[in-house]
C-alpha positions as CSV (number, residue, x, y, z in Angstrom):
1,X,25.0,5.0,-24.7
2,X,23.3,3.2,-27.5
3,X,24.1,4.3,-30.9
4,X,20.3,5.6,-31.9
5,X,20.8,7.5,-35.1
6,X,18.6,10.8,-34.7
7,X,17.9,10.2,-39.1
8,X,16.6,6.6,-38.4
9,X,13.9,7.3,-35.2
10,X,10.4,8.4,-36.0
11,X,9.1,11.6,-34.8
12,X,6.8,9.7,-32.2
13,X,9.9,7.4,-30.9
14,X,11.6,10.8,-30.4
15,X,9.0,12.2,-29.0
16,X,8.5,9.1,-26.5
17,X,12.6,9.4,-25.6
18,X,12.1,13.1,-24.9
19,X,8.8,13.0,-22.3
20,X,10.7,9.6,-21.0
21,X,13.9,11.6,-19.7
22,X,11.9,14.9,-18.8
23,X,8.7,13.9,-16.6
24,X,9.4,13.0,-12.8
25,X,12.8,13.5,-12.8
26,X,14.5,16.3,-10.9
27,X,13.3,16.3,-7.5
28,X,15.7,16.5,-4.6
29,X,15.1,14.1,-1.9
30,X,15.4,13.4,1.6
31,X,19.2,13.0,1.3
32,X,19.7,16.2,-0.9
33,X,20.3,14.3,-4.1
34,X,18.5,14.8,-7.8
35,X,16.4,12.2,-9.1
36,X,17.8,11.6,-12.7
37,X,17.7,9.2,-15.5
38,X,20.6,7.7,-17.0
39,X,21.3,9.5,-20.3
40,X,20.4,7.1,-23.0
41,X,17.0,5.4,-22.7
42,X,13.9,5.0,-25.0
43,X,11.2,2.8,-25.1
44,X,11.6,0.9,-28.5
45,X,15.2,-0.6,-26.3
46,X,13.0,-1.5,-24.1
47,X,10.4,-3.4,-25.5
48,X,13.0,-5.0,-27.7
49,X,13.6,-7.3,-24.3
50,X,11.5,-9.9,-23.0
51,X,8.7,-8.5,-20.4
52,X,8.6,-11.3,-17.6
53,X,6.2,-8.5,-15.5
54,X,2.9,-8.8,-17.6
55,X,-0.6,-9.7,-16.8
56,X,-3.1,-11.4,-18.9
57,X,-6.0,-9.9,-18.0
58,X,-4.6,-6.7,-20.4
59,X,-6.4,-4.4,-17.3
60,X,-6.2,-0.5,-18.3
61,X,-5.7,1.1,-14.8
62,X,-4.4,4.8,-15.4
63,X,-7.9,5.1,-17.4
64,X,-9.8,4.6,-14.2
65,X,-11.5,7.3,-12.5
66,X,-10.7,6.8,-8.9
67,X,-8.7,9.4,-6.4
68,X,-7.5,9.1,-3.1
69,X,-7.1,12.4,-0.7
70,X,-5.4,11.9,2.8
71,X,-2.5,12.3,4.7
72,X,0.2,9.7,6.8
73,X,0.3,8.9,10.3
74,X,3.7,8.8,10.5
75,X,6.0,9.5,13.4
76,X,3.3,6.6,15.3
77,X,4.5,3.0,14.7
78,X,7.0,4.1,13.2
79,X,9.3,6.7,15.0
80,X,11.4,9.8,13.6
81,X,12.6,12.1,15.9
82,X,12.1,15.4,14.1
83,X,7.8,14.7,14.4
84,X,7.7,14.0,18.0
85,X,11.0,15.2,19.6
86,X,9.5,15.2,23.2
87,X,9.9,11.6,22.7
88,X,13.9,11.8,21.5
89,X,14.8,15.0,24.2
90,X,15.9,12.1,26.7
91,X,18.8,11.5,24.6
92,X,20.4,14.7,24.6
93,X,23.8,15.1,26.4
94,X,24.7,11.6,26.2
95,X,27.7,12.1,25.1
96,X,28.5,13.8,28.6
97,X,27.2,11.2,30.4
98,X,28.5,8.5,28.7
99,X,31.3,9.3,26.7
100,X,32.9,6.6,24.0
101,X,29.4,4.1,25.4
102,X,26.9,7.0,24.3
103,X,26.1,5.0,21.0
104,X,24.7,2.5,23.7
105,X,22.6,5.0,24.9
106,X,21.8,6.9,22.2
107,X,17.8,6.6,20.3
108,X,17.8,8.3,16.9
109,X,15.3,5.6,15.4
110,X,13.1,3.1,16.6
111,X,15.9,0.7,16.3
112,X,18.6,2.8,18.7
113,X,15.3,3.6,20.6
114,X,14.8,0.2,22.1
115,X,18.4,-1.0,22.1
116,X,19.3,1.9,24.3
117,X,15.8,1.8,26.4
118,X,15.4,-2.1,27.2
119,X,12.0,-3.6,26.1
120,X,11.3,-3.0,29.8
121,X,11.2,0.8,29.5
122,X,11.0,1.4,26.1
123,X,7.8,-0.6,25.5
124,X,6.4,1.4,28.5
125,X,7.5,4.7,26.9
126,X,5.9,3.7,23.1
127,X,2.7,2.3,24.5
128,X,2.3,5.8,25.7
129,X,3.2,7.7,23.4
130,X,1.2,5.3,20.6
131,X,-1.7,6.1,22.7
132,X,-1.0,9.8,22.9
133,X,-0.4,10.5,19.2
134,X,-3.2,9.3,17.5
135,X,-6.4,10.1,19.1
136,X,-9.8,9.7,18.1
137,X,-10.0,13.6,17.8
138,X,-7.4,13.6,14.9
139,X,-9.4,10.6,12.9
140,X,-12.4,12.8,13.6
141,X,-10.8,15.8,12.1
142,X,-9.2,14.2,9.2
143,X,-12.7,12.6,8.4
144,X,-13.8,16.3,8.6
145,X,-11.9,17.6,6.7
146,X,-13.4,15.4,3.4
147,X,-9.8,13.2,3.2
148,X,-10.8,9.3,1.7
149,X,-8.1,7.5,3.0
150,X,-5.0,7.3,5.7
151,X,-1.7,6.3,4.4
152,X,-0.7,4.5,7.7
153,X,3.4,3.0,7.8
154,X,3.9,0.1,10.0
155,X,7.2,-2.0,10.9
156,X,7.9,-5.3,9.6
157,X,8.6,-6.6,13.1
158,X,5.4,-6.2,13.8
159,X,4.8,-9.5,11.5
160,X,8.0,-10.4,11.5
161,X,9.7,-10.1,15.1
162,X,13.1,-9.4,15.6
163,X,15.8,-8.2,17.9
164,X,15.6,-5.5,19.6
165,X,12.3,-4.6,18.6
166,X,11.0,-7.9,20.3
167,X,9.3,-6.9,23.7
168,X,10.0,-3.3,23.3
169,X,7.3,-2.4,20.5
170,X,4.5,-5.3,22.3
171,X,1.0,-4.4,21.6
172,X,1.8,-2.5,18.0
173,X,-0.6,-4.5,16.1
174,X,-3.3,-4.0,18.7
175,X,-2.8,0.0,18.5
176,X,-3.2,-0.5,14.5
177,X,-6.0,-2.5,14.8
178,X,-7.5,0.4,17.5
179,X,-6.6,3.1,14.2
180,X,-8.0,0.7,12.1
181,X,-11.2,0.7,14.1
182,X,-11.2,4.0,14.7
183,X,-10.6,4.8,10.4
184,X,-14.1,2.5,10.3
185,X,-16.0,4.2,12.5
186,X,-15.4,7.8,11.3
187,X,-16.0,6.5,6.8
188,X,-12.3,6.2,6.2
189,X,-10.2,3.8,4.5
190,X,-6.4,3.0,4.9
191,X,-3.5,2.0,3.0
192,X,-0.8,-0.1,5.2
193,X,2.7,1.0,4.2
194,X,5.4,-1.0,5.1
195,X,7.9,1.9,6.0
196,X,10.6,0.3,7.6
197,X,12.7,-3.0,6.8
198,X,15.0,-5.1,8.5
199,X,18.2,-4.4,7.5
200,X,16.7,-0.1,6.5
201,X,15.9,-0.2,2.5
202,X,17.2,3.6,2.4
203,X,19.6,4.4,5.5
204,X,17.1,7.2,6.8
205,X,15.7,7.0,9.8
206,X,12.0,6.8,8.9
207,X,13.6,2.9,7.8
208,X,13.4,2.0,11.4
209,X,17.3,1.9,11.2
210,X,19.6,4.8,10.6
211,X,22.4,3.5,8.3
212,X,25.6,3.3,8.9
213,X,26.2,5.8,12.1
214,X,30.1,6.3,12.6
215,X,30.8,7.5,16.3
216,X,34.2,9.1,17.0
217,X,35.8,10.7,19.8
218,X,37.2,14.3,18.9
219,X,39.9,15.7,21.2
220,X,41.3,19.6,20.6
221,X,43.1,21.2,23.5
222,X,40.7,20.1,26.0
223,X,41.9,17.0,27.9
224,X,38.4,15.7,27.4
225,X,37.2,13.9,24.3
226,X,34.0,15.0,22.9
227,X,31.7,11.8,21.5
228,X,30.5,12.8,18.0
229,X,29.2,11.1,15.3
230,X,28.5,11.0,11.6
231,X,25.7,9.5,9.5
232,X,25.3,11.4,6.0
233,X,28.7,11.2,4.2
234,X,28.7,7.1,4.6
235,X,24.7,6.6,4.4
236,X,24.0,3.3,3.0
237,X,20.7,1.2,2.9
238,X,21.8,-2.8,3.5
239,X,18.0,-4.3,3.4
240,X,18.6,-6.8,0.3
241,X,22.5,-7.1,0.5
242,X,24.8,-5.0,2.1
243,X,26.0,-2.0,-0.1
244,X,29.5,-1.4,-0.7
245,X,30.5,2.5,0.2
246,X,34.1,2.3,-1.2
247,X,33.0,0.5,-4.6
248,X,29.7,2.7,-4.4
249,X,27.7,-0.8,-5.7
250,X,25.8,-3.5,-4.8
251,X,27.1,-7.3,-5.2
252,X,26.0,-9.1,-8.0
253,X,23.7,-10.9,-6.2
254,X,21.4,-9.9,-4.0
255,X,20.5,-11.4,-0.1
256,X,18.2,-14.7,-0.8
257,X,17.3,-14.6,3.0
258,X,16.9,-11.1,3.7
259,X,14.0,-11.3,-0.2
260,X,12.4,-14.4,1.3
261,X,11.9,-12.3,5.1
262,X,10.7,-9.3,3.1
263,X,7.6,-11.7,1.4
264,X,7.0,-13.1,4.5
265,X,6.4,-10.0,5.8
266,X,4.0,-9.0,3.0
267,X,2.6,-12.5,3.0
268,X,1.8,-12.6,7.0
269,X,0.6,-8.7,6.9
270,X,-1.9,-9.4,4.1
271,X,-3.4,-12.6,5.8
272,X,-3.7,-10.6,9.0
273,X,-6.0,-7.8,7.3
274,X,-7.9,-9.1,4.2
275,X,-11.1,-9.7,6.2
276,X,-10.9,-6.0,6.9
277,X,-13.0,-3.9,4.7
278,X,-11.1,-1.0,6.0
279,X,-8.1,-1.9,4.3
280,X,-8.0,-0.2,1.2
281,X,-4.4,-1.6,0.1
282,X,-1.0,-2.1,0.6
283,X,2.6,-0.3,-0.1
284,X,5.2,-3.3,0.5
285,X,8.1,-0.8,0.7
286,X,8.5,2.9,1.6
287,X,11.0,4.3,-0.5
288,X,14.1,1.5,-1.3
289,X,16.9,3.5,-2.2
290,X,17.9,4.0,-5.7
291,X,21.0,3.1,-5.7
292,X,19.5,-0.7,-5.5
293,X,19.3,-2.4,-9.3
294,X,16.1,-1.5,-10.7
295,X,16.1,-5.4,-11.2
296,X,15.9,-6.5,-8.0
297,X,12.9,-3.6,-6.8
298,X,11.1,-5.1,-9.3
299,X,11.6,-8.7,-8.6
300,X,10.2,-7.5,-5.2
301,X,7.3,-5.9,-6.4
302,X,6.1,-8.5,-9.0
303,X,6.4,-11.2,-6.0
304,X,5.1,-9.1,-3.3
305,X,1.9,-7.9,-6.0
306,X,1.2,-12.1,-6.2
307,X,1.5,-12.6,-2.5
308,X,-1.2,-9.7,-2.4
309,X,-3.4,-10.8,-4.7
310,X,-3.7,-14.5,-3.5
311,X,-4.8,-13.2,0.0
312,X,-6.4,-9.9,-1.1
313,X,-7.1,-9.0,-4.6
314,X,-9.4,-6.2,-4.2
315,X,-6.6,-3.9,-2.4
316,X,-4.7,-1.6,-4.4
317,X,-1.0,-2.7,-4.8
318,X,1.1,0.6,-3.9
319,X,4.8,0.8,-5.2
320,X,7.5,3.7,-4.4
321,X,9.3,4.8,-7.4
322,X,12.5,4.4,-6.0
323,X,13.3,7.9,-6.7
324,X,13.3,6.7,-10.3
325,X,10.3,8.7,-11.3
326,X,10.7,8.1,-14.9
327,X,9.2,6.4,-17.4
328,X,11.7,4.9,-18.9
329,X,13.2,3.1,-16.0
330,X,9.7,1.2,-15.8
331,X,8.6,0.6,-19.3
332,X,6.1,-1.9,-19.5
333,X,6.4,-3.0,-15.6
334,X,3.4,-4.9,-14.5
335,X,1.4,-3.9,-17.6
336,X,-2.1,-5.2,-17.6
337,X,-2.0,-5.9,-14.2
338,X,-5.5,-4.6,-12.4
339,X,-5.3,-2.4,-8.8
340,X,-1.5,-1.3,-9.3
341,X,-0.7,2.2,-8.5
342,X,2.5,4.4,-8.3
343,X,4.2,6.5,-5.8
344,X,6.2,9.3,-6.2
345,X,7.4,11.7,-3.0
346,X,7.4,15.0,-3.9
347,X,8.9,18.1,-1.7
348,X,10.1,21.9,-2.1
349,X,11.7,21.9,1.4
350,X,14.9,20.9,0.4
351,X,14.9,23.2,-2.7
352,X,17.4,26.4,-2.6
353,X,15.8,29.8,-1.6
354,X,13.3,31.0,-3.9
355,X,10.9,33.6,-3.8
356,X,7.3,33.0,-3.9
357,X,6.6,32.6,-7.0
358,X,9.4,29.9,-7.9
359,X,7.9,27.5,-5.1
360,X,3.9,28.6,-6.9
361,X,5.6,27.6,-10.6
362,X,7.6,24.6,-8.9
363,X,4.1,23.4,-7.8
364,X,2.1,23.8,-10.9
365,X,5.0,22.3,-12.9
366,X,4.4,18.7,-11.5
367,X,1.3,18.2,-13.0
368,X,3.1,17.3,-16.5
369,X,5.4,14.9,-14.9
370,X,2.2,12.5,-13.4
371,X,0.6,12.6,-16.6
372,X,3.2,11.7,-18.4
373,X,3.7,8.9,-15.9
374,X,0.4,7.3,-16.4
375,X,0.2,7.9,-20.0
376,X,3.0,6.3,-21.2
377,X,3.4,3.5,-18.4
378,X,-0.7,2.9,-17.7
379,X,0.6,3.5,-14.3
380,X,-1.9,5.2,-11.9
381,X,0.4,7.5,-9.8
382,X,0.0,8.8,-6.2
383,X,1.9,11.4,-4.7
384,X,2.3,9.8,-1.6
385,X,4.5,12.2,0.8
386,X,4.5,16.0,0.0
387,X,4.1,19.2,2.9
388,X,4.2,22.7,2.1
389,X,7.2,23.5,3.7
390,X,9.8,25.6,1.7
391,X,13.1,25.3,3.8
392,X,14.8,22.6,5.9
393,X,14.8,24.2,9.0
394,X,12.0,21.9,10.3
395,X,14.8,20.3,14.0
396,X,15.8,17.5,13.2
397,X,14.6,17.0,9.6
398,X,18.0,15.5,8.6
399,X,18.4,13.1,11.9
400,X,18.3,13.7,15.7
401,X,20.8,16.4,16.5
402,X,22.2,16.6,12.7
403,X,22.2,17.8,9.2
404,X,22.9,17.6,5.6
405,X,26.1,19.3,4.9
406,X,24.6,23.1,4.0
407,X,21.4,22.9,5.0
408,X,19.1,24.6,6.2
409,X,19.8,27.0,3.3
410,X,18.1,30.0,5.4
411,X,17.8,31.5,8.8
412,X,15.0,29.8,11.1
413,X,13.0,30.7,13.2
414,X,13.0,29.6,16.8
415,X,10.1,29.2,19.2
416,X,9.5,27.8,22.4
417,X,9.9,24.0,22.8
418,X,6.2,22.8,23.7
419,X,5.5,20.6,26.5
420,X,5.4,16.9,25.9
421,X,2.6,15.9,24.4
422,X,2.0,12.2,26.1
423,X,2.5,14.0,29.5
424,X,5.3,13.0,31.9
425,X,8.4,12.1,29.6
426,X,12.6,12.1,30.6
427,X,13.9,14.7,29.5
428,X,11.0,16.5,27.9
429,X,10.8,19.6,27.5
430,X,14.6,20.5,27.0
431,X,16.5,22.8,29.7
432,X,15.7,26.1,29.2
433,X,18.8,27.3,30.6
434,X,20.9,24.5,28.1
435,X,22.5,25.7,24.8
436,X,22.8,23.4,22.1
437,X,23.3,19.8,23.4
438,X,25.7,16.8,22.2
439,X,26.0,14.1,20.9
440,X,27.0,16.6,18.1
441,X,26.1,15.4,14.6
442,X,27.9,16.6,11.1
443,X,25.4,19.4,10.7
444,X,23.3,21.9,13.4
445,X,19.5,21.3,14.9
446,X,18.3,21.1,18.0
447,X,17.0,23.1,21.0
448,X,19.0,25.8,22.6
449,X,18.0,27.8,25.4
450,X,14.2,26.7,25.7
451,X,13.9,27.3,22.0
452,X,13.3,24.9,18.6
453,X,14.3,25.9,15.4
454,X,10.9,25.7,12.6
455,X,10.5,27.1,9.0
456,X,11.3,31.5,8.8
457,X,7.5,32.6,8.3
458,X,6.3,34.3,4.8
459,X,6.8,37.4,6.2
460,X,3.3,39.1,7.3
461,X,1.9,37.0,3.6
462,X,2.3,33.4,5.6
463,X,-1.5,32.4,5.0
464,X,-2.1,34.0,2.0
465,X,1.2,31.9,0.8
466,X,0.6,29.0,2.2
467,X,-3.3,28.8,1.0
468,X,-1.8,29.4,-2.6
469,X,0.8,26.8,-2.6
470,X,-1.7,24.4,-1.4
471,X,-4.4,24.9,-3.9
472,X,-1.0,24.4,-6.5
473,X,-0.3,21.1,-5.3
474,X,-4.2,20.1,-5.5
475,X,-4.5,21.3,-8.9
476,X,-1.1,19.4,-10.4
477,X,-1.8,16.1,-8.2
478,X,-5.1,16.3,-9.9
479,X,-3.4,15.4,-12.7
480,X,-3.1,12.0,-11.2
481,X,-5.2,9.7,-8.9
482,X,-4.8,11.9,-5.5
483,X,-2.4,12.2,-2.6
484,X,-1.1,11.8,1.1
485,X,0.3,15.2,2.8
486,X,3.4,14.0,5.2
487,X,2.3,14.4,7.9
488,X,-1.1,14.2,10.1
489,X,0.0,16.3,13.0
490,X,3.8,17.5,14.2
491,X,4.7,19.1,17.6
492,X,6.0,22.2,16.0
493,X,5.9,22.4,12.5
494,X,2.2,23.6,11.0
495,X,3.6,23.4,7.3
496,X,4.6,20.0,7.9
497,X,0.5,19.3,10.0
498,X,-2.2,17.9,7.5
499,X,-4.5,19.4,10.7
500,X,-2.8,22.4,11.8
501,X,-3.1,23.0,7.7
502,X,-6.3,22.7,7.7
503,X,-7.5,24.4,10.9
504,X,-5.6,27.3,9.8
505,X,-7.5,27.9,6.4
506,X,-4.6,27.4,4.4
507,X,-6.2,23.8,2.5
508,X,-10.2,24.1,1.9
509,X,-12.8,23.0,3.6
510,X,-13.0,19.7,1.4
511,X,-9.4,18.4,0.7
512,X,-11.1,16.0,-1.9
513,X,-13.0,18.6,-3.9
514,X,-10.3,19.0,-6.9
515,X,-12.9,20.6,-9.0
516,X,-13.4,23.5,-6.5
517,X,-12.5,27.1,-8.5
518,X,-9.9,27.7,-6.5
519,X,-8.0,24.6,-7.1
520,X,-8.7,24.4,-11.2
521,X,-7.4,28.3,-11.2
522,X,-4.9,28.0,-8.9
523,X,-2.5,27.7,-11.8
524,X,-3.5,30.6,-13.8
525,X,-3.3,33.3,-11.6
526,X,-0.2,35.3,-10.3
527,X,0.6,35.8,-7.1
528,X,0.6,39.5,-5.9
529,X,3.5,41.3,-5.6
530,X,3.0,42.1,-2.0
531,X,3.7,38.0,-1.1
532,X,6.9,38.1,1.6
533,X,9.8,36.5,0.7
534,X,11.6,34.7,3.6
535,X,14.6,35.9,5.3
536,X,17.3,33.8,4.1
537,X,21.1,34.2,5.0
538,X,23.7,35.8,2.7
539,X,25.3,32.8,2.3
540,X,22.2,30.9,0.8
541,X,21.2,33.8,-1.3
542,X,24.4,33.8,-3.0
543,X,24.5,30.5,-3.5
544,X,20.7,30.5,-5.0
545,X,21.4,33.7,-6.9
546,X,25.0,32.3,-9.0
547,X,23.5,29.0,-9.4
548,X,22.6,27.6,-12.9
549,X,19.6,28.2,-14.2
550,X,17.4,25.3,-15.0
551,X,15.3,24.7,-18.3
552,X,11.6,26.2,-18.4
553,X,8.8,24.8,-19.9
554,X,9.3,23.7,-23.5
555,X,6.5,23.3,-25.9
556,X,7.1,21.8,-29.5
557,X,4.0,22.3,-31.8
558,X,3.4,22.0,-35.7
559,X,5.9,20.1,-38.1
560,X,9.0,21.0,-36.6
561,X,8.3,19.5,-33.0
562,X,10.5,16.1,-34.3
563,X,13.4,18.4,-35.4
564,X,13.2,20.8,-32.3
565,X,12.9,17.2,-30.2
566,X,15.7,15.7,-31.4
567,X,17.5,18.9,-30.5
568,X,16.4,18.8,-27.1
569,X,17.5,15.5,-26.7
570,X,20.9,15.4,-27.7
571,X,21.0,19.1,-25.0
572,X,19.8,17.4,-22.7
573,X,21.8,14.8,-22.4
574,X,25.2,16.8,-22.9
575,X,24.0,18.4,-20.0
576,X,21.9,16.5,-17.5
577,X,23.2,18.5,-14.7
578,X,21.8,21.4,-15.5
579,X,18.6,20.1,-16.7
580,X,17.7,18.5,-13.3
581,X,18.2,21.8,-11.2
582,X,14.6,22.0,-11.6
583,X,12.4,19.8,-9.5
584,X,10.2,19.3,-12.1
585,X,10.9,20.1,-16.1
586,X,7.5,20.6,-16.8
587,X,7.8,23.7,-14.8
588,X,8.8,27.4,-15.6
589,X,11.5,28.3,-13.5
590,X,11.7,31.5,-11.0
591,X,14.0,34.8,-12.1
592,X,15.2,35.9,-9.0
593,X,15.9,39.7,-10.1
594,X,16.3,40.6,-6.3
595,X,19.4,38.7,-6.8
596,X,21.2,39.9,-9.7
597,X,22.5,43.0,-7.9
598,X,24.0,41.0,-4.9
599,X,25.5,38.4,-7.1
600,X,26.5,39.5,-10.6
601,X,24.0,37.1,-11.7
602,X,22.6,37.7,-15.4
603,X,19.3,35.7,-16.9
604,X,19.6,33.2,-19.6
């Protein structure tokens, strides 16, 4: 902690320190963890250290006036199980027929997908499937439906080869160049987003590399091992060195060889598309896990931004917050510098139980942490993932045939598997007759019986819900320079379908008209009390119900705003934890009087 004397700061420096440790924070990410600050920053610290990461040309950017409206099309070049699982069913009951060599056999990424395939067989399998999941019809729609631009995530082996991706995903770059075409022809533009890194920047799967899998063989009373594995409690992300689980840190120094790769990647990719007026910028890494030193991400981006401009300085230079969406952790970071932009991921579904009106407040809230964002770090931000889903329950969300440890947080719903949608595909769709298959993960999803678990409906409310929380999102991303809903299209999951969205009335007709009535009053009306709440299970509405309450929306006017500041402050960072329940500070939070009875739970 440094020693800041609350006597010896002025009101505006308090002020600064306040917004700095409040705005993005707070969001729970893919792996269930808060995004938080550490507990003693402020800008004056900051700027009291050499800046190597300015421009000259003193550029304004959060002042200008353009938006981007879209969505991804992820789950293409870029495979993860839970958005095409007719792809993934073949490796189900592996375990049985393979026992301690399922690993071998075993696809749960791109990566696992063609070491267990061949580049024989799994090339044959992608090249239909690339062909299958991003048709002409969905461009068409998406133009349609008034979107700007498609946030598109690519592989670095596609400019950078490497085992076993070499043979297995041939003809990649061709099927981009087809989407690229294809973007052109319809009006739209695209932003290439290098999702996945050798070596996986964040351990998920959407890396291209699930890190670091532990297989086992479990043995009760039956004579006959079972082949499970684990993934979540010993995640790791190893892209610029390899991260240290027992020490929980990074070395010193980071990989020279696996940096140098990582330009090249940039450096190839943006030689290979600047003619290409379609190309409306670049995102050099999706997501790089925070545990990384904030040194070193920006390192990357400040040399990855050059590479850019050299061979492309019209496109816009996207970075990924790192889940550090806070000013403080990127005070003056590339100031001046012109075409930069933000990203910040933002999701409800792996928020706790909530009725309606708690996802609806949730929603509006972010709108103060993006302004704050761009005001204080002239940093135009884009919210570059975000769905409207409102549970976890979405199979295989967490990983093929796994979970986080207790999630989902409410009881699913289960429909009937649907039919592959590239046509003839092994082991697609799953036996009907089959309960829950192996290999057996840490946590429960997959099909059983025929059926796939999705999201538990808003009760008979589910449009009327969904339309609202929609025109929430549009109105508090207005508050920065637009968006891309995760994802285009899924097999089975509508909240998680930019289209299916759409088609079913639940965004408006023009995703890109922000000024439409029902987006600017999306935020001042309330909800009626007939909206459904979902049906969750006892165990998750306990848990909701005797949890802390997080801080509402605080508002400091007139002379004693320094005073009731510095206050603030020193609360909130005696207790951070509670602070960062919410997913975003700038929000009121939900009082859940249904619960009180059940739990014994009192407000305040």
């Amino acid at each position: 902690h440094h020693p800041i004397g609350v006597a010896t700061v002025a009101p505006f420096s308090m002020l600064s320190l306040l917004s700095a440790s409040l705005a993005l924070a707070g969001t729970v990410g893919r792996d269930g963890r808060l995004e938080q600050p550490p507990p003693s920053v402020g800008r004056e610290l900051r700027e009291l250290k050499e800046n190597p990461y300015v421009c000259e040309e003193g550029v304004e950017t959060a002042k200008e006036e353009w938006k981007v409206f879209g969505t991804n099309l992820g789950g293409w070049l870029v495979l993860e199980p839970w958005i095409t699982p007719s792809l993934f069913y073949q490796f189900l009951s592996v375990d049985r027929k393979f026992g301690k060599e399922a690993p071998a056999h075993t696809g749960m990424d791109t990566y696992t997908f063609c070491a267990a395939l061949g580049p024989k067989e799994g090339n044959k399998q992608l090249r239909r499937h690339w062909a299958s999941w991003v048709r002409e019809e969905d461009v068409r729609a998406i133009a349609q439906s008034g979107a700007t631009v498609v946030r598109i995530p690519v592989g670095d082996w596609m400019y950078v080869p490497y085992e076993p991706y070499i043979g297995c995903t041939d003809g990649s770059l061709e099927e981009l160049e087809r989407a690229l075409a294809l973007l052109r022809k319809y009006g739209l533009r695209a932003l290439l987003d290098v999702h996945a890194m050798q070596g996986s920047q964040n351990g998920f799967d959407n890396s291209g590399q699930a890190l670091r899998v532990k297989w086992t063989q479990v043995s009760a009373q039956d004579p006959e091992a079972v082949t499970t594995f684990e993934h979540w409690p010993q995640r790791a992300a190893d892209w610029l060195a390899p991260y240290d689980n027992a020490k929980g840190a990074y070395p010193p120094e980071m990989n020279k060889t696996a940096y140098d790769r990582s330009l090249d990647v940039i450096r190839k990719l943006a030689e290979r598309h600047r003619g290409d007026a379609t190309v409306w910028g670049v995102e050099p890494v999706n997501e790089p896990w925070q545990m990384y030193p904030t040194e070193w991400i920006k390192q990357f981006y400040w040399d990855a931004y050059h590479i850019t401009r050299e061979a492309a300085k019209d496109w816009k230079f996207v970075m990924h917050d790192s889940f550090r969406g806070y000013p403080a952790e990127w005070w003056g970071f590339m100031k001046g510098c012109p075409n930069k932009a933000m990203d910040s991921h933002i999701y409800q579904a792996w928020a706790n139980p909530m009725i309606a009106k708690g996802f609806f407040d949730a929603a509006c809230g972010m709108a103060g942490g993006l302004r704050t964002m761009e005001e204080q770090l002239d940093m135009p931000m884009i919210v570059g993932e975000w769905s409207l889903a409102t549970d976890n329950c979405a199979m295989w969300l967490n990983g093929l045939n796994d979970n986080l440890p207790g999630y989902p947080k409410v009881s699913c719903a289960m429909v009937p598997c649907p039919e592959p949608y590239m046509g003839e595909q092994p082991g697609a769709p799953p036996d009907a007759e089959a309960p829950l298959q192996g290999p057996y993960g840490t946590g429960v999803s997959g099909p059983m019986f025929g059926k796939c678990p999705v999201g538990m409906p808003w009760g008979t409310q589910e449009n009327e819900t969904m339309s609202r929380l929609a025109n929430r999102y549009f109105k508090s991303f207005s508050a920065g320079h637009g968006w891309f809903f995760w994802n285009f299209r899924t097999e089975l999951e509508p909240r998680w379908s930019y289209l299916e969205a759409w088609r079913l009335g639940w965004f408006q007709k023009n995703v890109s008209d922000y000024t439409s009535d029902a987006v600017q009053g999306a935020c001042d009306e309330e909800p009626p009390a007939a909206v459904a709440k979902p049906i969750v299970s006892v165990e998750a509405v306990f848990d909701a119900a005797t949890a802390e309450t997080p801080l509402g929306d605080v508002r400091l006017e007139g002379a004693a705003a320094p005073v009731a500041a510095a206050v603030c402050v020193a609360a909130m960072l005696a207790a951070t934890t509670l602070a960062f329940r919410t997913w975003r500070l700038h929000a009121a939070p939900p009082e859940p009087d249904e619960y009180q009875e059940l739990a014994g739970h009192t407000k305040g």
